[in-house]
Backbone bond lengths (Angstrom), bond angles and torsions (degrees), N, CA, C in turn:
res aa  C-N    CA-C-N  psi(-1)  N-CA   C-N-CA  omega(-1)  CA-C   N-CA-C  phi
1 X - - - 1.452 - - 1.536 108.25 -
2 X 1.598 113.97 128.97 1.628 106.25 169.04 1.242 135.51 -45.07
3 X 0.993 137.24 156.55 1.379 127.57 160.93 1.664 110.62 -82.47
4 X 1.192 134.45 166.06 1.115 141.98 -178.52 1.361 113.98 -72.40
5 X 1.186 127.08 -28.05 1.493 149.03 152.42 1.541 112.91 -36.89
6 X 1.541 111.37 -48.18 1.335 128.43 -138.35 2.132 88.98 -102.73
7 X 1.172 86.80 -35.79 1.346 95.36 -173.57 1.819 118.63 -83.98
8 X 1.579 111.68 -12.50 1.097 130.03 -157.05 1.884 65.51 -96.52
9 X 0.988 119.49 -81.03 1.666 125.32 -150.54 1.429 108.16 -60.92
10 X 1.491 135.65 -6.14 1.573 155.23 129.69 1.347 123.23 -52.30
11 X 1.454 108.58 -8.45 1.408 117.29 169.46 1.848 108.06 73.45
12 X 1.365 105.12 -7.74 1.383 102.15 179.69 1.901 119.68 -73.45
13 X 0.999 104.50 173.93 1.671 107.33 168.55 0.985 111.87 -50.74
14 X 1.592 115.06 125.38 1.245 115.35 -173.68 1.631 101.61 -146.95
15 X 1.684 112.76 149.84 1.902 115.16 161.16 1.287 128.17 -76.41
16 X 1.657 122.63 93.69 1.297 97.85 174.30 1.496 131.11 -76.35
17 X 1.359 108.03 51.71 1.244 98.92 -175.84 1.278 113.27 -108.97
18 X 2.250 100.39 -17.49 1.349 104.96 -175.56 1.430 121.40 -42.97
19 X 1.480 93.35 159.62 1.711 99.77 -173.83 1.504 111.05 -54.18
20 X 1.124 97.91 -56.41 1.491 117.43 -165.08 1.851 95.40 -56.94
21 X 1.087 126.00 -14.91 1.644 112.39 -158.72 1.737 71.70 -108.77
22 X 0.900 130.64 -66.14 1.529 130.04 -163.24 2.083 85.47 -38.98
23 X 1.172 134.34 -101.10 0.794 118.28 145.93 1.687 132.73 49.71
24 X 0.670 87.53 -94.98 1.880 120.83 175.58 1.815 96.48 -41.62
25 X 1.757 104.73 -70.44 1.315 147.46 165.27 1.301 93.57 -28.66
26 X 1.605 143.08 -89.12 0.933 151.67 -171.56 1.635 125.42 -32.14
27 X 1.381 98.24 -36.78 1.403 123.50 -162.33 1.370 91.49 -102.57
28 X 0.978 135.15 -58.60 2.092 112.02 161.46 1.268 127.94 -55.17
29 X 0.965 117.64 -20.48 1.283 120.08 157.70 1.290 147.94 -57.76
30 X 1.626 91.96 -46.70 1.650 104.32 169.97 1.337 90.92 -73.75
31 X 1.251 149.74 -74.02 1.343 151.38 -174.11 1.425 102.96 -15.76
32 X 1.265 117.81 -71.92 1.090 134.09 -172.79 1.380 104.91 -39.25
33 X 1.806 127.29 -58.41 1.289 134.59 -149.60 1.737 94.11 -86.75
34 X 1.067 115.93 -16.42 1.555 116.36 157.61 1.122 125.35 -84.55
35 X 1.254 138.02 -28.19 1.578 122.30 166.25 1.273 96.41 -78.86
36 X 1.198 151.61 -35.10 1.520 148.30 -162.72 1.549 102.99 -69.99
37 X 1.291 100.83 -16.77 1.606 95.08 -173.38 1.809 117.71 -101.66
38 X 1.466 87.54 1.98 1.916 103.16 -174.42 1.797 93.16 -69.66
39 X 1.721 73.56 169.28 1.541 93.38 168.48 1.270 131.82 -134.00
40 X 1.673 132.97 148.46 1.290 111.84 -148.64 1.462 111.49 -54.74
41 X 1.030 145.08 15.22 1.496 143.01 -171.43 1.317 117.30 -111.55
42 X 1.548 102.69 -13.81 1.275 113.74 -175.20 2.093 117.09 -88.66
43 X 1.443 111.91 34.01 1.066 112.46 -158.99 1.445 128.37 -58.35
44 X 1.236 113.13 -20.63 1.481 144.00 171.38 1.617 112.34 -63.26
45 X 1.466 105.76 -65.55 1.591 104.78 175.78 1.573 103.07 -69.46
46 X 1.370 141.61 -57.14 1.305 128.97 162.44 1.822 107.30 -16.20
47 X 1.152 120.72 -61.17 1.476 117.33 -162.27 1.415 91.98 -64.25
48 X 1.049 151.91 -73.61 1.453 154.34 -173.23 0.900 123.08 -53.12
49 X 1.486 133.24 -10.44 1.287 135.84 137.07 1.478 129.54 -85.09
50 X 0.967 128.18 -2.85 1.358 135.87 155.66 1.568 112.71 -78.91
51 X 1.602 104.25 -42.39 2.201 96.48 -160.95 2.557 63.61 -80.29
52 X 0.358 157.84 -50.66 1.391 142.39 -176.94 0.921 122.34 -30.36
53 X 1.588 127.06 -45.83 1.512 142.33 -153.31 1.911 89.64 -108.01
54 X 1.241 121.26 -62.88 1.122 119.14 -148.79 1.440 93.56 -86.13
55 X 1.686 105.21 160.73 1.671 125.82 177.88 1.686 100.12 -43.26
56 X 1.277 108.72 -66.11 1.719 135.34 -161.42 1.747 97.66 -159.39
57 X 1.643 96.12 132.91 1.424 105.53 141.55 1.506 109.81 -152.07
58 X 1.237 98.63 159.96 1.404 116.18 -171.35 1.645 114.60 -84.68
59 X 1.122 125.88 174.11 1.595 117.73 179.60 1.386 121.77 -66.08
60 X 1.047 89.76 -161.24 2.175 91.17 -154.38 1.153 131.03 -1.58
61 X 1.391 107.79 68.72 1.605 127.38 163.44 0.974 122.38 -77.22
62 X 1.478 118.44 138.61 1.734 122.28 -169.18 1.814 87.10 -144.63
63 X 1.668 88.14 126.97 1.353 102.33 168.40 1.877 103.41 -130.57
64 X 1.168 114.71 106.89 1.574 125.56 167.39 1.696 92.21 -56.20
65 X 1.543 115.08 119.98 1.552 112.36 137.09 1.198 134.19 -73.25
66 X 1.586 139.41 130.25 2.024 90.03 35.47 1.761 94.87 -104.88
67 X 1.844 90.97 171.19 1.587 90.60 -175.63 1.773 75.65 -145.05
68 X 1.255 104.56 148.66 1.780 116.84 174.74 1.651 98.66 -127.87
69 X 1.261 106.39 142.37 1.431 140.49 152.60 1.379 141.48 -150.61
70 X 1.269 97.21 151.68 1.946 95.94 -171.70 1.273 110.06 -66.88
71 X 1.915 130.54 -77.20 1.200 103.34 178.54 1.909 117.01 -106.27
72 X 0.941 116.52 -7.32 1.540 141.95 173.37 1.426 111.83 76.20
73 X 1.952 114.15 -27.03 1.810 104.78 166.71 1.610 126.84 -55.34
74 X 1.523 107.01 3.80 1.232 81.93 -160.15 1.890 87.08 -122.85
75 X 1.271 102.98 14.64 1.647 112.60 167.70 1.849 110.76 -89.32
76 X 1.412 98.73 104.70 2.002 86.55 169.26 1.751 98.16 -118.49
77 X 1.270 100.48 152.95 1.661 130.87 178.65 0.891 125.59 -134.07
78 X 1.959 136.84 100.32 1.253 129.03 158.56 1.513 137.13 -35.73
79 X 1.236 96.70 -178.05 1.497 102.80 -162.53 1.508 109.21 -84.11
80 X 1.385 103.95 135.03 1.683 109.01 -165.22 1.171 105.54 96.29
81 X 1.222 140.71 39.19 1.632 127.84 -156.91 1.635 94.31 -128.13
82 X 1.383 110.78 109.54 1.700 141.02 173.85 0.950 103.03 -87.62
83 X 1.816 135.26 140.20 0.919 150.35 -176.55 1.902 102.02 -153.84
84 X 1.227 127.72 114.47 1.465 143.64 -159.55 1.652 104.87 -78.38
85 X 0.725 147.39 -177.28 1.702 139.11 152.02 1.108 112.80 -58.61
86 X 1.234 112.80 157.32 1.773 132.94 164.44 1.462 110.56 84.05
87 X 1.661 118.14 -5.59 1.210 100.09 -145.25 1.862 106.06 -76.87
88 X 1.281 127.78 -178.96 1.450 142.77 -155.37 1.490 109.44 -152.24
89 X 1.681 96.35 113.56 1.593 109.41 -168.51 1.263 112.53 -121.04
90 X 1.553 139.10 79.52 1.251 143.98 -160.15 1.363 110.65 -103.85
91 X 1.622 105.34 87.99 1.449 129.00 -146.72 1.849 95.36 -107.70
92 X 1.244 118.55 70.11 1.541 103.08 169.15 1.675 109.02 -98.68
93 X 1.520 120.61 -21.30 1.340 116.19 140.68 1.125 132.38 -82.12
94 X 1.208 143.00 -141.35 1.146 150.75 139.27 1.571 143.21 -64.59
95 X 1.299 129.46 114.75 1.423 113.74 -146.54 1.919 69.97 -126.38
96 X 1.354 100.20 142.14 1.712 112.44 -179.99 1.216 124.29 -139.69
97 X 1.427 128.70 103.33 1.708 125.93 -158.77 1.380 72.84 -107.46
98 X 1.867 110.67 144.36 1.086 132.60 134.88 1.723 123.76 -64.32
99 X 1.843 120.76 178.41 1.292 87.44 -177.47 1.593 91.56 -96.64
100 X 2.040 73.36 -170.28 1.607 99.74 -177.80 1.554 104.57 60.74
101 X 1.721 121.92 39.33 1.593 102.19 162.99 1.597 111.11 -102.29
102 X 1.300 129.18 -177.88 1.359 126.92 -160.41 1.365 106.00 -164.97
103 X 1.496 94.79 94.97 1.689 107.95 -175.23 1.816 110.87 -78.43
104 X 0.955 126.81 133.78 1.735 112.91 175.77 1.740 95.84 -81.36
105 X 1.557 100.39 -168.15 1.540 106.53 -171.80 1.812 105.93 -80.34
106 X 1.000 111.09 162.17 1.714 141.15 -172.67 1.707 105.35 29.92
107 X 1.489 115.79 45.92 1.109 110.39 157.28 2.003 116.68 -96.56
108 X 1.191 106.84 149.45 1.313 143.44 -157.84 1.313 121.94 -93.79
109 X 1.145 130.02 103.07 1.397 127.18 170.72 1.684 118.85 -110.18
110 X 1.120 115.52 142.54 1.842 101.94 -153.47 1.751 72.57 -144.26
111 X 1.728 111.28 138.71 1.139 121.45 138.50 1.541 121.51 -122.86
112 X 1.189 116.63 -10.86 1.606 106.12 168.05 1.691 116.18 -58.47
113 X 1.588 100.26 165.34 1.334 96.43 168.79 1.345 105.37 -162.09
114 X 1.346 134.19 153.71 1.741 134.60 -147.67 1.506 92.46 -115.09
115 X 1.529 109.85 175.19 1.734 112.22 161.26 1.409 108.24 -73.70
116 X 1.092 108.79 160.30 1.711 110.82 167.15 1.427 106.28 -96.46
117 X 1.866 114.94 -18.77 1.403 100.46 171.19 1.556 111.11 -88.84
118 X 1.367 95.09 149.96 1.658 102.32 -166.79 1.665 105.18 -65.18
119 X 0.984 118.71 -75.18 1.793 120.28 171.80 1.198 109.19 -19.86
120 X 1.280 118.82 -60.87 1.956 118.95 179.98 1.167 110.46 -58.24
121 X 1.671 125.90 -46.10 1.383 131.05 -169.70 1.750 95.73 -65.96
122 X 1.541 121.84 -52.44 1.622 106.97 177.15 1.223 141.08 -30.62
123 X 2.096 87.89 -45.81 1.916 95.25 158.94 1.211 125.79 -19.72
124 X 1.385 118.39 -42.08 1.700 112.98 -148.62 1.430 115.15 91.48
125 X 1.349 125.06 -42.73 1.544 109.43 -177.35 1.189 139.70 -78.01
126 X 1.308 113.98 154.23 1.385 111.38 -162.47 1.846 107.56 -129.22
127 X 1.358 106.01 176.05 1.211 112.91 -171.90 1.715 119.51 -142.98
128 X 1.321 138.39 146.75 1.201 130.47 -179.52 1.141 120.89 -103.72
129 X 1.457 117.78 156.34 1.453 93.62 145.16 1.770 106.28 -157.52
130 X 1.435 125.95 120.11 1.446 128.95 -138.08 1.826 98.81 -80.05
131 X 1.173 93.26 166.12 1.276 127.74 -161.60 1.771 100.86 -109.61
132 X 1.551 133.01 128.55 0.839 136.73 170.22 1.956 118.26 -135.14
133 X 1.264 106.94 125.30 1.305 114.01 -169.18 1.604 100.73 -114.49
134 X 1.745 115.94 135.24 1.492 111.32 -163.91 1.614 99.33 -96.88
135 X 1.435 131.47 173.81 1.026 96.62 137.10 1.632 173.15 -58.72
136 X 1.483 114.39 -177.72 1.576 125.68 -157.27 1.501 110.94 31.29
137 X 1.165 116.24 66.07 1.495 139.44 170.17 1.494 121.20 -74.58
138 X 1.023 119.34 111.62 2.041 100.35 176.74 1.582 90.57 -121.38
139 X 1.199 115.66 133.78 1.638 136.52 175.04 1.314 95.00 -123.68
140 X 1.974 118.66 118.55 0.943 120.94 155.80 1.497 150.54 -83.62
141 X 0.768 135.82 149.77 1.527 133.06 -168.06 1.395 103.67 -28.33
142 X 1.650 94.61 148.56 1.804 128.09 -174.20 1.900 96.13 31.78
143 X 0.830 117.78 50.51 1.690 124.67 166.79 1.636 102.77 -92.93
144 X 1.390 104.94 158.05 1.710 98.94 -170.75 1.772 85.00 -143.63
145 X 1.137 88.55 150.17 2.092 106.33 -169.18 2.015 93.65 -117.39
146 X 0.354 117.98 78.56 1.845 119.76 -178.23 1.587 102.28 -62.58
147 X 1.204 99.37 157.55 1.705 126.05 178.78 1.791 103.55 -24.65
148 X 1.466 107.48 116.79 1.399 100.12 166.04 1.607 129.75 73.25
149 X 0.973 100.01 -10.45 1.678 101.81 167.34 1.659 112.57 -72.99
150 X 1.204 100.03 169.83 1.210 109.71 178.18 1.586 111.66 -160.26
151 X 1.727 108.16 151.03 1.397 105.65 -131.87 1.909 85.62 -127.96
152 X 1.637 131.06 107.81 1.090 108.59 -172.15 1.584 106.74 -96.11
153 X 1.673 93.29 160.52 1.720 107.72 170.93 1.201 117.86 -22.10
154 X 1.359 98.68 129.36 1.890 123.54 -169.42 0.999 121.83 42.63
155 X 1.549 115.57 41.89 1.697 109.66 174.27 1.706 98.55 -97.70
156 X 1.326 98.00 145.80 1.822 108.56 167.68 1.503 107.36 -108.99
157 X 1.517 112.27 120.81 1.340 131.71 152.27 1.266 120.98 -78.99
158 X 1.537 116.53 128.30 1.612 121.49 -151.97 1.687 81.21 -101.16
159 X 1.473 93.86 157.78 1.320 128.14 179.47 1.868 115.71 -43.79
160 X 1.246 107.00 112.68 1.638 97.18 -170.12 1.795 120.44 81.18
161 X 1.268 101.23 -5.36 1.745 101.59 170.78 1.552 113.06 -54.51
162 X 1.252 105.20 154.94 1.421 107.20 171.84 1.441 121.17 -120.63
163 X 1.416 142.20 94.09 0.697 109.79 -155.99 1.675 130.40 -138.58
164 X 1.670 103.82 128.81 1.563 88.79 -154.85 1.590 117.77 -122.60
165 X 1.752 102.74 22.12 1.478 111.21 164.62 2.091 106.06 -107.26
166 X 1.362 97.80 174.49 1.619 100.88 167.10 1.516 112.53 -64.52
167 X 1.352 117.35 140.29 1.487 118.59 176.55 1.217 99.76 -119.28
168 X 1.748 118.15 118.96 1.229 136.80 171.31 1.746 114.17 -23.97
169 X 1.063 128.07 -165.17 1.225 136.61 -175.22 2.011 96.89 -112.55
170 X 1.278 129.44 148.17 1.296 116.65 169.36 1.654 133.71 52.51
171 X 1.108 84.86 32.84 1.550 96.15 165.63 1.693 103.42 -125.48
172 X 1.601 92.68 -158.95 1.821 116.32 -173.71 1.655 102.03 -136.78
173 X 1.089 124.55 108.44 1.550 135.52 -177.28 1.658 111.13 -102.49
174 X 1.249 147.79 113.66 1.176 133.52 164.52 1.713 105.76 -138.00
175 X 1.524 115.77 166.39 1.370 104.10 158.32 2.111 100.63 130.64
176 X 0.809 139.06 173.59 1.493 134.14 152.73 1.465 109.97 -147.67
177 X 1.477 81.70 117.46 1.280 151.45 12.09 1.727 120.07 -86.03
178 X 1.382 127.12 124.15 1.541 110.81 -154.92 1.283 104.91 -77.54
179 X 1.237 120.38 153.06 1.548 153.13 -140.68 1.677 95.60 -152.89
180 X 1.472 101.90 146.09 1.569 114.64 -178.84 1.673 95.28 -69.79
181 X 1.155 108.11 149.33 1.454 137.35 151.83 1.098 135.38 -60.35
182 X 1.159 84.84 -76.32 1.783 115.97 -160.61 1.517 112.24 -160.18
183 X 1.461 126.27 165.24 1.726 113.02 179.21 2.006 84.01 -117.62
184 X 0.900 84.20 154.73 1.784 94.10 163.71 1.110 123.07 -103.70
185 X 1.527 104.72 110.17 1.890 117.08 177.92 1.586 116.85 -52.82
């Protein structure tokens, strides 16, 4: 039988109440409430609390505090990977930046997702489904990436997009629900 852990990271129905995920929860958090509390000078302990918190990241990573996430192992980011203030990483699957992407401030990445029927949703359980960003990515400020999309090489998400289909590689997406733009020559 899975563990609830096992089933959460399968994207299937899962309890977050288990111990072990509460747990999990706890331990990004404090992480979290320690890099949030650095200072820009502190660039070194920042790095060691991030390759700490996160699945994998690659070199010269810059994360502006504050940044929140549920459990953060299951967030990885290539090399060159900018992240603006505020931003929000709700990693119960897998959330995957290629490098060189460049989030602006209080944009949103969400992989949980609830029932739509109300009785099931009361349960409590929940379900994932991860989020993958390719490279040279720019996501602009307060933009939100919803459950399961996926975002291909060199596309730009405009400021405040919402967005909850796949976005091609090399285009411009903005709008809610975001809609192509433009393609990039």
């Amino acid at each position: 039988m899975p563990t609830e852990t096992e089933r959460m990271l399968a994207g299937d129905s899962y309890d977050p109440t288990d111990p072990e995920l509460v747990a999990d929860r706890a331990r990004a958090r404090d992480i979290v409430r320690r890099y949030n509390a650095t200072t820009e000078a502190e660039s070194s302990r920042r790095e060691t609390l991030l390759r700490e918190l996160f699945g994998s990241a690659g070199d010269a990573v810059a994360v502006e505090p504050p940044l929140r996430c549920d459990y953060g192992f299951n967030v990885t980011v290539g090399e060159g990977f900018f992240a603006n203030f505020g931003c929000v990483l709700l990693d119960v699957t897998p959330i995957e930046f290629g490098d060189r992407c460049l989030l602006g401030p209080g944009v949103h990445v969400y992989t949980p997702t609830h029932p739509i029927d109300p009785e099931e949703r009361a349960t409590g359980r929940e379900r994932g489904r991860p989020v993958t960003v390719g490279d040279d990515v720019w996501i602009g400020g307060r933009a939100v990436l919803n459950p399961g999309v996926t975002i291909g090489d060199g596309a730009v998400i405009a400021s405040g997009a919402v967005v909850t289909e796949d976005v091609p590689g090399r285009v411009v997406v903005g709008g809610n629900p975001a809609q192509i733009i433009r393609e990039i020559e």
